[in-house]
C-alpha positions as CSV (number, residue, x, y, z in Angstrom):
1,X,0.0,0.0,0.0
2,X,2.9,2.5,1.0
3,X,4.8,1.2,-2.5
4,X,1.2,2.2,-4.4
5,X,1.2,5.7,-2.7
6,X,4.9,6.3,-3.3
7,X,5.1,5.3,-7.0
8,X,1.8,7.9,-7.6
9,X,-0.9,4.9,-7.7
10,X,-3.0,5.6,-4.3
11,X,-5.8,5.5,-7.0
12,X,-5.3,1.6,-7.0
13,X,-6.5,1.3,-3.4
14,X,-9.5,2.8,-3.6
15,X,-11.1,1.3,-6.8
16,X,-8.9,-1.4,-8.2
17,X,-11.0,-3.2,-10.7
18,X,-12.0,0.2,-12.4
19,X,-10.2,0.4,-15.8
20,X,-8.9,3.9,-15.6
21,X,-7.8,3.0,-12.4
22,X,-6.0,0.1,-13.7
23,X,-4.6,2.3,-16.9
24,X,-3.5,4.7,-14.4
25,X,-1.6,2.1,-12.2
26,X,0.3,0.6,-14.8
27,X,1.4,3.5,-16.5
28,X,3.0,4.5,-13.2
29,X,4.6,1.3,-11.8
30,X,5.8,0.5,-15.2
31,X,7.8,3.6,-15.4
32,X,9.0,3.6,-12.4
33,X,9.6,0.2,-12.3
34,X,11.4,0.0,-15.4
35,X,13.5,3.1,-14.8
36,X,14.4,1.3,-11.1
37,X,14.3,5.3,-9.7
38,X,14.1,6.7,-6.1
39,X,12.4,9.7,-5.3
40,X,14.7,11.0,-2.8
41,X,17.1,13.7,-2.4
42,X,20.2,13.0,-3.9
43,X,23.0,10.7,-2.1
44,X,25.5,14.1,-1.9
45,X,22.9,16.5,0.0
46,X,22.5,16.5,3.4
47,X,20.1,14.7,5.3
48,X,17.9,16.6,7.4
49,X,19.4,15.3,10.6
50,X,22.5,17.1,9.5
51,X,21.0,20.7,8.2
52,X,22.9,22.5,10.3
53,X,26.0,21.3,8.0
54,X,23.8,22.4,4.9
55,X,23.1,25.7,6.6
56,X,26.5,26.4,7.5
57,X,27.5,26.1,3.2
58,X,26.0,29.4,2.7
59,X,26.8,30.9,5.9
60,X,30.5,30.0,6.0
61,X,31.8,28.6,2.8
62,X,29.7,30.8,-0.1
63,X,28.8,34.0,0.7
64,X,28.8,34.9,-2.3
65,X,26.6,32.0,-3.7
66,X,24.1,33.0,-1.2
67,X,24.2,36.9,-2.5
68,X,24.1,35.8,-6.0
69,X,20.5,33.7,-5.4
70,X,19.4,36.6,-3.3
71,X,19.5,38.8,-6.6
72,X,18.5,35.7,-8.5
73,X,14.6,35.9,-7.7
74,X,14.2,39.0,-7.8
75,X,14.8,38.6,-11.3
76,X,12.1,37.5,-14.8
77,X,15.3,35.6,-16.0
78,X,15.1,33.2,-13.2
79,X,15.2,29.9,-14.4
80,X,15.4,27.4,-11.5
81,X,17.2,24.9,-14.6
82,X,20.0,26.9,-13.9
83,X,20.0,25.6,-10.5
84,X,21.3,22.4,-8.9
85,X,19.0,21.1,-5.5
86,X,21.0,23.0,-2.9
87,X,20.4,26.3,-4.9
88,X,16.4,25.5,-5.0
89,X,16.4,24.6,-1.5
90,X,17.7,28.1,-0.8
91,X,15.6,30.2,-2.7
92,X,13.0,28.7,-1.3
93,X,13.8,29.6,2.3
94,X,14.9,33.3,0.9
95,X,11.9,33.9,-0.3
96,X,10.0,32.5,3.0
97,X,12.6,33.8,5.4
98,X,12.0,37.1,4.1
99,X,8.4,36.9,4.2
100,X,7.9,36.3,7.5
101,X,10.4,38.6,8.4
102,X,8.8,41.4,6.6
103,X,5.5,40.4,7.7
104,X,5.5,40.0,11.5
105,X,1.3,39.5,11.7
106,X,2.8,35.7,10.5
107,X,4.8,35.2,13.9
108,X,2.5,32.5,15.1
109,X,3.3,30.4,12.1
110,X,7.0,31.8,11.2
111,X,9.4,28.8,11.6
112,X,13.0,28.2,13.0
113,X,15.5,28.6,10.0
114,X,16.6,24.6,11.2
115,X,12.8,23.6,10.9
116,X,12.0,25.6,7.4
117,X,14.7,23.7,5.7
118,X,13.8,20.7,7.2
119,X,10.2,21.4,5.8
120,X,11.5,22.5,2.3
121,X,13.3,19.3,2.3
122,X,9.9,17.4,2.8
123,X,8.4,19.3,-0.1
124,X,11.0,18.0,-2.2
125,X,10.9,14.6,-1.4
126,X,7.3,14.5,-1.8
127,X,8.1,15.7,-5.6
128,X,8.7,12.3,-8.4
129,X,11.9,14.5,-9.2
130,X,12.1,12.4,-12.1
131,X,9.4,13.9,-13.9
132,X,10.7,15.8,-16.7
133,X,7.9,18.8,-15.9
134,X,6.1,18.5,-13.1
135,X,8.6,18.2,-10.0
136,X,10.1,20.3,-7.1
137,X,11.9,23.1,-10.0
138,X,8.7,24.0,-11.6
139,X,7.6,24.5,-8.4
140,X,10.2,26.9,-7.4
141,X,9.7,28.6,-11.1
142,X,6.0,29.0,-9.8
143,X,6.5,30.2,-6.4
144,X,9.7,32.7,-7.5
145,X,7.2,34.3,-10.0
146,X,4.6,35.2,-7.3
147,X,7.3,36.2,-5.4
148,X,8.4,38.5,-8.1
149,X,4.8,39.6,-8.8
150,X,3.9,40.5,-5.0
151,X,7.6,42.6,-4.9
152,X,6.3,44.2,-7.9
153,X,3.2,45.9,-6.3
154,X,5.2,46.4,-3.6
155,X,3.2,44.0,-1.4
156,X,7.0,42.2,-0.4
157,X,10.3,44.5,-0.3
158,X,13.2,43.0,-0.5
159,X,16.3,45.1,-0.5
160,X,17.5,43.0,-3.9
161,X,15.3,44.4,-6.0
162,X,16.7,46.2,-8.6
163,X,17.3,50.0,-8.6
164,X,17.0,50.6,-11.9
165,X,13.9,48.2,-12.5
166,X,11.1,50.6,-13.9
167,X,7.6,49.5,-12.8
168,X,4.8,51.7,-13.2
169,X,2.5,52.7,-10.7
170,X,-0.7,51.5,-10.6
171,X,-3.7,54.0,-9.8
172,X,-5.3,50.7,-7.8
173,X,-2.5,49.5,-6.1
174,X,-3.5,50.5,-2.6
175,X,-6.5,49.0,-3.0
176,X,-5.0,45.5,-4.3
177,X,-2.8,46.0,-1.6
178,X,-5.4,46.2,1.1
179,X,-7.0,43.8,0.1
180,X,-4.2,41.0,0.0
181,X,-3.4,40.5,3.7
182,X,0.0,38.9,5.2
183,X,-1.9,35.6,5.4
184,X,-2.8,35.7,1.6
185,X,0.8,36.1,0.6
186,X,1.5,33.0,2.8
187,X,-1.0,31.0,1.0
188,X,0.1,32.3,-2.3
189,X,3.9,31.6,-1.4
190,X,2.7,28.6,0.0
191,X,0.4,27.0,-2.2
192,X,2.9,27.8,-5.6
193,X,5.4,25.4,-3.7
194,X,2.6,22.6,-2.7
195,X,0.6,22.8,-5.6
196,X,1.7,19.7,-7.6
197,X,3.3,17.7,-5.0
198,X,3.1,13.7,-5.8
199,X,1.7,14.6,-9.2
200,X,2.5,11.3,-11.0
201,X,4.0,12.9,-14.1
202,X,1.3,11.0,-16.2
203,X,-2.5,12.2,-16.6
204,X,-5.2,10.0,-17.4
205,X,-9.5,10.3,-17.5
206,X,-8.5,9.9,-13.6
207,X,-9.3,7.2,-11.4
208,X,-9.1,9.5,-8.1
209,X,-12.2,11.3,-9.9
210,X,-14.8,9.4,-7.6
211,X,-12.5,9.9,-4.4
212,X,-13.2,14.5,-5.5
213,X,-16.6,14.4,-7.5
214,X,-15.0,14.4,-10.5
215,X,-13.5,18.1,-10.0
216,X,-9.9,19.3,-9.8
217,X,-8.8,15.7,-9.2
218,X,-5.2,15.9,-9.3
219,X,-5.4,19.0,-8.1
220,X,-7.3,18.3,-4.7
221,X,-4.7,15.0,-4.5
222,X,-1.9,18.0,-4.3
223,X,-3.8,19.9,-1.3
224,X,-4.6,16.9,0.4
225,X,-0.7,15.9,0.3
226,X,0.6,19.1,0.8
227,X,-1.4,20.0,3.8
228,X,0.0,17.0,5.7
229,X,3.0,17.7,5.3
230,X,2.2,21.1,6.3
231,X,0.4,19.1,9.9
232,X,4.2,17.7,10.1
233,X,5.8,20.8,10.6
234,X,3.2,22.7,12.3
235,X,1.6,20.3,15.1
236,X,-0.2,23.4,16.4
237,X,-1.6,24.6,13.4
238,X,-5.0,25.3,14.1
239,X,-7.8,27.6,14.4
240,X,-7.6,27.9,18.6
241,X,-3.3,28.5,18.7
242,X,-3.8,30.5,14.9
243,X,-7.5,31.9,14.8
244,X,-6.5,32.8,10.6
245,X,-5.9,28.8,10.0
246,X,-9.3,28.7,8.3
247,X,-9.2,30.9,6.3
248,X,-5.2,29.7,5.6
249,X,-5.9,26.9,4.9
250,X,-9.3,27.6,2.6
251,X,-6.9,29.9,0.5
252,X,-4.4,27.5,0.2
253,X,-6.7,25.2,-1.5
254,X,-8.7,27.6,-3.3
255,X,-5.3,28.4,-5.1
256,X,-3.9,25.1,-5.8
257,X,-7.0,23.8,-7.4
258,X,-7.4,27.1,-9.5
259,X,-4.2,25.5,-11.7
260,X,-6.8,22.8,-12.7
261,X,-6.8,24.1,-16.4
262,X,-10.0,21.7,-17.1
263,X,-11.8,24.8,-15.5
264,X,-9.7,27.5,-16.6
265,X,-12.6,29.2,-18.8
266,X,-14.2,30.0,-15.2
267,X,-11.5,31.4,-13.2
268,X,-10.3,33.5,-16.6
269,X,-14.0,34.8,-16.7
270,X,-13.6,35.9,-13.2
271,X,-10.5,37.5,-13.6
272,X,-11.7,39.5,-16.8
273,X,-15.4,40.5,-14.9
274,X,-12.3,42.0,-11.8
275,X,-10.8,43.5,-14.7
276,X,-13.8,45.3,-15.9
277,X,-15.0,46.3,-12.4
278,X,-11.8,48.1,-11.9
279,X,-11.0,50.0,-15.8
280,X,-14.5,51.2,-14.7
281,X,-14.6,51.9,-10.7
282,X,-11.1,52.0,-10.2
283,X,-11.5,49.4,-7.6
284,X,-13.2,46.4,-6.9
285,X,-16.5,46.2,-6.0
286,X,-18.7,43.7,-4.0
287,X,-18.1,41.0,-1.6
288,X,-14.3,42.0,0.0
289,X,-13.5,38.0,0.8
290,X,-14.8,36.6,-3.1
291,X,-12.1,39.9,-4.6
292,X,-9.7,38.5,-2.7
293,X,-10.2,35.1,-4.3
294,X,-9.8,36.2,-7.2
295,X,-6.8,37.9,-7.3
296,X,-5.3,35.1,-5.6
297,X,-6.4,33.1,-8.2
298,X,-5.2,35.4,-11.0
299,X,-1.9,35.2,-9.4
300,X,-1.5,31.8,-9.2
301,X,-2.8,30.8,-12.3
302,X,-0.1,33.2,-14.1
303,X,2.6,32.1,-12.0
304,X,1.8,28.4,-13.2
305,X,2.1,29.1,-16.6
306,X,4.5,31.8,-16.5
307,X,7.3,29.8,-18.3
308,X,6.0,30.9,-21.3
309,X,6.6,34.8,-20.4
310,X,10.1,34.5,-19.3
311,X,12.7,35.2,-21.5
312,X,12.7,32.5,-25.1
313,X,15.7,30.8,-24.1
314,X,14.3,29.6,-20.7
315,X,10.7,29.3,-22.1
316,X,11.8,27.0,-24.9
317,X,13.6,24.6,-22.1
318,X,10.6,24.5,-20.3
319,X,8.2,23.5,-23.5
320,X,10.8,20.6,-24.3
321,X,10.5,19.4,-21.0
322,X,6.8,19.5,-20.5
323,X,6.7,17.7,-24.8
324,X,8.9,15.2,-23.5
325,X,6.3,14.2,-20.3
326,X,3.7,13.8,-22.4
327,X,5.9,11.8,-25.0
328,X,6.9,9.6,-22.0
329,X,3.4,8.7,-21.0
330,X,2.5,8.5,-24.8
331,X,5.7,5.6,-25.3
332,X,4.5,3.8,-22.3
333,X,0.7,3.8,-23.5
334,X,2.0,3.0,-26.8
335,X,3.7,0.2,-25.6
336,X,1.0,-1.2,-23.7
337,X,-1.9,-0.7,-26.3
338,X,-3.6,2.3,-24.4
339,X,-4.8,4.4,-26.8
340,X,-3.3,7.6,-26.1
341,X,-3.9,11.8,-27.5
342,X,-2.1,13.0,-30.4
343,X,0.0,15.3,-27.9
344,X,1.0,12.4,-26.1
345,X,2.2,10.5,-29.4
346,X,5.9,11.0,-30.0
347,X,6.1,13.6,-33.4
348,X,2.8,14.1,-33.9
349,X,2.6,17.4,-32.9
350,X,5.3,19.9,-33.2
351,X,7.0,21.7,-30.6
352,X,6.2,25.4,-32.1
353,X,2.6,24.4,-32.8
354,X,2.5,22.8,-29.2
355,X,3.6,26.4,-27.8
356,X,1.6,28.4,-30.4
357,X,-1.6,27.3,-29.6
358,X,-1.5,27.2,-25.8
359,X,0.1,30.6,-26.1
360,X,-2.8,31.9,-28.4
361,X,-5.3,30.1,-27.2
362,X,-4.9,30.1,-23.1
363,X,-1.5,32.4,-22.0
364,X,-2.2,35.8,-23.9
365,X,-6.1,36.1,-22.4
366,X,-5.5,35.3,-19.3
367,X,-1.9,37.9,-19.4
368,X,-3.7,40.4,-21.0
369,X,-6.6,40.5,-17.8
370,X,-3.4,40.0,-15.6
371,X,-1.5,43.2,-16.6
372,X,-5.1,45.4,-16.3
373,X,-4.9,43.9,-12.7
374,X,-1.4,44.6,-12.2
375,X,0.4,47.1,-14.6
376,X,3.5,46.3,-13.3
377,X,3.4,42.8,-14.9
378,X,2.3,43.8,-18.2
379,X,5.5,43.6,-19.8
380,X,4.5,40.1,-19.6
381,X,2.1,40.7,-22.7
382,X,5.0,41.7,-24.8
383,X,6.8,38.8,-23.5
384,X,4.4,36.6,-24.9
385,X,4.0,38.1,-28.2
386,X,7.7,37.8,-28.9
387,X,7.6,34.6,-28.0
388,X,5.1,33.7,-30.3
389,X,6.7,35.8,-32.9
390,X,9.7,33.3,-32.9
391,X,7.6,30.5,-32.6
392,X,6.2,31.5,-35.6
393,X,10.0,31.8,-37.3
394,X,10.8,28.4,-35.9
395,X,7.8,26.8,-37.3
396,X,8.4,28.2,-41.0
397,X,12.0,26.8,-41.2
């Protein structure tokens, strides 16, 4: 039972004899089985019994390492590829550190540096690292781009944010300010780095549908995961010792299922009707708690696709990857006479009409509504569009 749940097959438990749970369990046992891998952290990192010695690398020994990753998220270029595990472990706790160190209405759930690696080391484990897409570094690409975004509006300061970085003001921001409270940014922060733990790397007409109604499957897996690891750390997280738990913890799941692009038309129509409220009120209007949901949503959603905004270079890396999941789960359908999508068959579709139409078609909406929101993130528009543009090159070679 522990060997289904590890390998991504918990489905199996609870309705073995259904086909698609039985499609879904052999797809992930043969791969893993065949590729003999362990999802753990790497033999040369540090256990979490010894973190002190991990700590004292950056404290002692790289100083300068530790400046560089500083800079490193507060920058679009980031590109957590770039990175080896150490690195990611440490962005993560920069960008948490900082936080709740900025944000001292968080004391009650701020953790000792020792304990918040040992918790970001739990997050990663809980991550099939061998996914080509969907593991622990497009989780840190997801969480450094809300980071970025809530510097941007000037939500988080960070005294690594460039000088010379021109953001517009926005004639809302106090208002979007306001109305995202220190416990929000947690959530956001916090969600971006749970949101796909134990995905399985392979996606199927899922047989964990029955177990969540047959909504945001996958993705209420992920919150359900994620929050006990979250129990783990925090063995007094609840609503008598933290009277905001709640409402944490409904934000928290509110923005790890909004990345459940089977019901992206919804959110996106939320985030436009936000939009129009404030090109016409210049605020939002209504019910304070539902805004706040939706901008949380808005944010999240964009930071999980935001690959394709960052610079070509890195956005081209991360299409390959994600191609090359899908190809992986096509070649093992293929080879055990599942029929399978045309994405998920090996050549069939090209890379730049892959990128093309998800960029056209999903990305460049949901930016556009993004950047009337927040005008300091519209240069992700343009980003888009010149990503598209050579696309577009690419594809007429």
């Amino acid at each position: 039972m522990l060997r289904c749940i590890e390998i991504g097959a918990s489905d199996f438990i609870l309705k073995p004899f259904r086909e698609s749970v039985l499609k879904t369990m052999f797809l992930n046992v043969y791969r893993h089985k065949s590729q003999n891998i362990n999802h753990t952290i790497p033999n040369d990192l540090p256990k979490v019994t010894n973190i002190s010695q991990f700590q004292g690398r950056y404290k002692n020994e790289n100083c300068e390492r530790l400046s560089f990753l500083n800079q490193f998220v507060c920058d679009w270029n980031f590109s957590p590829l770039e990175l080896d595990e150490r690195d990611l472990v440490q962005c993560v706790f920069i960008m948490l550190d900082q936080t709740f160190t900025q944000l001292p209405e968080l004391n009650s759930l701020r953790m000792e540096k020792d304990a918040m690696y040992d918790f970001i080391f739990d997050v990663y484990n809980s991550y099939h690292n061998s996914n080509p897409y969907h593991n622990f570094k497009h989780a840190v690409d997801v969480m450094q781009t809300i980071w970025y975004c809530l510097c941007s509006i000037r939500v988080l300061k960070t005294s690594w944010w460039p000088l010379n970085l021109d953001i517009p003001d926005s004639l809302h921001e106090e208002h979007i300010k306001n109305l995202l409270r220190p416990i929000d940014v947690l959530a956001l922060l916090m969600a971006s780095l749970g949101h796909d733990v134990g995905h399985p790397g392979i996606t199927t007409a899922t047989p964990l549908a029955e177990l969540y109604n047959d909504k945001s499957v996958l993705e209420s897996y992920h919150a359900m995961v994620f929050f006990n690891i979250l129990r783990k750390h925090y063995s007094n997280l609840d609503t008598k010792t933290y009277p905001d738990y709640k409402d944490f913890r409904r934000i928290v799941v509110h923005n790890i299922l909004c990345t459940d692009m089977g019901f992206h038309q919804d959110y996106l129509d939320d985030i436009q009707t936000a939009t129009n409220k404030m090109a016409t009120y210049g605020h939002l209007t209504g019910d304070k708690d539902a805004e706040r949901l939706v901008l949380c949503s808005a944010i999240m959603k964009c930071a999980d696709i935001s690959n394709c905004t960052r610079p070509f270079s890195h956005a081209k890396d991360w299409a390959i990857l994600l191609a090359d999941e899908f190809s992986i789960q096509g070649d093992l359908e293929k080879e055990l006479g599942i029929p399978s999508i045309a994405i998920n068959e090996r050549g069939k579709v090209s890379l730049p009409d892959f990128q093309l139409y998800f960029m056209k078609n999903v990305a460049l909406d949901l930016y556009t509504s993004f950047g009337d929101l927040f005008p300091q993130m519209k240069f992700c528009v343009d980003n888009i569009a010149n990503n598209i543009t050579t696309w577009e090159e690419i594809k007429q070679k």
